[in-house]
Structures are given as C-alpha cells and as structure tokens.
C-alpha positions in Angstrom: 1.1 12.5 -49.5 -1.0 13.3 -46.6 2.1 13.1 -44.5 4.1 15.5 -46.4 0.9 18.1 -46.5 0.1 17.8 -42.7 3.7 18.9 -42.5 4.0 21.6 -44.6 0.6 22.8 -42.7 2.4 22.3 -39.2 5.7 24.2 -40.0 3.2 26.6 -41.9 1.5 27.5 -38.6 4.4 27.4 -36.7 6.0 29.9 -38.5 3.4 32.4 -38.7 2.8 31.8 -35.0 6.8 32.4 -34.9 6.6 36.4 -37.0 3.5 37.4 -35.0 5.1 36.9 -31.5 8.1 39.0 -33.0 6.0 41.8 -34.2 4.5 42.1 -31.0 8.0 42.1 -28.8 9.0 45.4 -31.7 5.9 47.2 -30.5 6.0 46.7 -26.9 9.1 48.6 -26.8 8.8 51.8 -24.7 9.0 55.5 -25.8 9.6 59.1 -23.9 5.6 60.0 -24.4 3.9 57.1 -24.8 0.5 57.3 -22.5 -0.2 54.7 -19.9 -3.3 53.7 -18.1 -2.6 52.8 -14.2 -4.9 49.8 -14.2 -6.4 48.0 -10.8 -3.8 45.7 -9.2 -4.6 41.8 -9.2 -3.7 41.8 -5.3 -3.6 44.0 -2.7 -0.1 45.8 -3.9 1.0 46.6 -7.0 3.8 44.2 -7.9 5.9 45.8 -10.9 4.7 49.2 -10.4 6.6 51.1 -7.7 4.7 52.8 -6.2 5.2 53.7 -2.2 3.7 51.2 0.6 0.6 52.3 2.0 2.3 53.1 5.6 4.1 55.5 3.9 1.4 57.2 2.1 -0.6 56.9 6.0 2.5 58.3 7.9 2.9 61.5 5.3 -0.9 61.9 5.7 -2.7 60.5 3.0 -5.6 57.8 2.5 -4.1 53.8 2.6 -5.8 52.9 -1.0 -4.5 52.7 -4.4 -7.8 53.9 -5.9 -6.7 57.2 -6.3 -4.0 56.0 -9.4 -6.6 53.6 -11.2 -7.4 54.7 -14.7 -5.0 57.8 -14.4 -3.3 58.3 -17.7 0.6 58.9 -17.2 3.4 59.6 -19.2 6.7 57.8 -19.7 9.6 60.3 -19.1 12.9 58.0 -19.2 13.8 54.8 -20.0 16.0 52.7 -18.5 17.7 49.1 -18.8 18.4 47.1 -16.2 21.2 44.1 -15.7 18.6 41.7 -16.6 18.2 43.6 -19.7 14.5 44.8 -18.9 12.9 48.3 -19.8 12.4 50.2 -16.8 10.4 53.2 -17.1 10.1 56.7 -15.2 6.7 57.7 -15.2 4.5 60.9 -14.1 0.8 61.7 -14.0 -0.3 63.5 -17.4 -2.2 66.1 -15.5 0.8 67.2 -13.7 -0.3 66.5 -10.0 1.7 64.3 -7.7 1.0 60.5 -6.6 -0.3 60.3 -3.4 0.4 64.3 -2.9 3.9 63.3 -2.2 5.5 61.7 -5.2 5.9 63.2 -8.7 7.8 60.7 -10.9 7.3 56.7 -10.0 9.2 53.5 -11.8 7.7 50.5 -12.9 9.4 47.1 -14.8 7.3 48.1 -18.4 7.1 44.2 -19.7 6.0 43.3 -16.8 3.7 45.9 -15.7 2.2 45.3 -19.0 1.6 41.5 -19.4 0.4 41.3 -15.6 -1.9 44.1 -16.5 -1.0 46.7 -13.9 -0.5 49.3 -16.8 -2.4 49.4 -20.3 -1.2 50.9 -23.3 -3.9 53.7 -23.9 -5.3 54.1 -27.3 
C-alpha cells in the first residue's frame, strides 16, 4: 500500500512539475511591444545581446562602457526565427534615442538573453 501511494505521489509531482514548465515556455514567447529592461552583463560583454564592441563605440567617439544601456527600458519591434528555431528579436530604446549615439535598432537571441539575465521582462 505504501508503495502504490509513494507512487501515485511521485508521478503526481512529476506531472505538475511537467504543466508548469509548459506554462512558462507559452509565456516567454515574444511580442511586437513588449517592454524590456537592459540588465547588467555577468561579464565584461554582453553575450546574447548584440550590441557593438566597445572599439567601435571608442573609434565613432563615444565612452568604452556598457553603463549607459543598464536599466534602459526598450521595445521589441520584430521578431524573428532562426535555423535553430530560436526567437530573435529587434529591439529599440523606448525613449527614442540611439545606443551609443550611433545605433538605433539592436538584436539579441530573446530565450537566451532572458534566462542568462541580460534582459528582464518589465512589469
């Protein structure tokens, strides 16, 4: 008897564990419109953001640091699927201004911007 309960309790869990993890792939889904936070990268570049390398930003006159996009809200503009089959999205700055002074629109790989924490969903 305790057997057959312990079981039932396992495949129990297991399934809920199962429909919450699919929940959460259905929201992660990107829309035109949905507001981003640019978060702080966990190294020195930002990985699954694209934004331009800090030569470049140097050579076309601006400062080498990323902490003028940290906790600027932006805006997805277009969505797009790559072979791979992830979402990558076109973003710009909600306010309207340019990155860097140079670049108005910027790409990033949306899962994994999001689970490595280099964008935030803003609520």
């Amino acid at each position: 008897m305790k057997k057959s309960l312990f079981t039932f309790i396992a495949v129990l869990l297991v399934s809920s564990i199962s429909l919450a993890h699919t929940d959460n792939k259905e929201q992660e889904k990107p829309q035109v419109g949905d507001t981003l936070l640019v978060s702080e990268s966990v190294g020195e570049y930002y990985k699954h953001v694209n934004f331009p390398r800090l030569n470049t930003i140097v050579k076309r006159g601006g400062v080498a640091t990323y902490k003028s996009v940290v906790n600027v809200p932006v805006v997805i503009t277009k969505i797009m699927d790559s072979k791979d089959g992830a979402s990558i999205v076109q973003i710009e700055r909600a306010d309207g201004k340019k990155f860097f002074n140079q670049t108005k629109y910027i790409t990033a790989s949306y899962e994994d911007a999001i689970s490595s924490g280099e964008l935030k969903l803003k609520s």
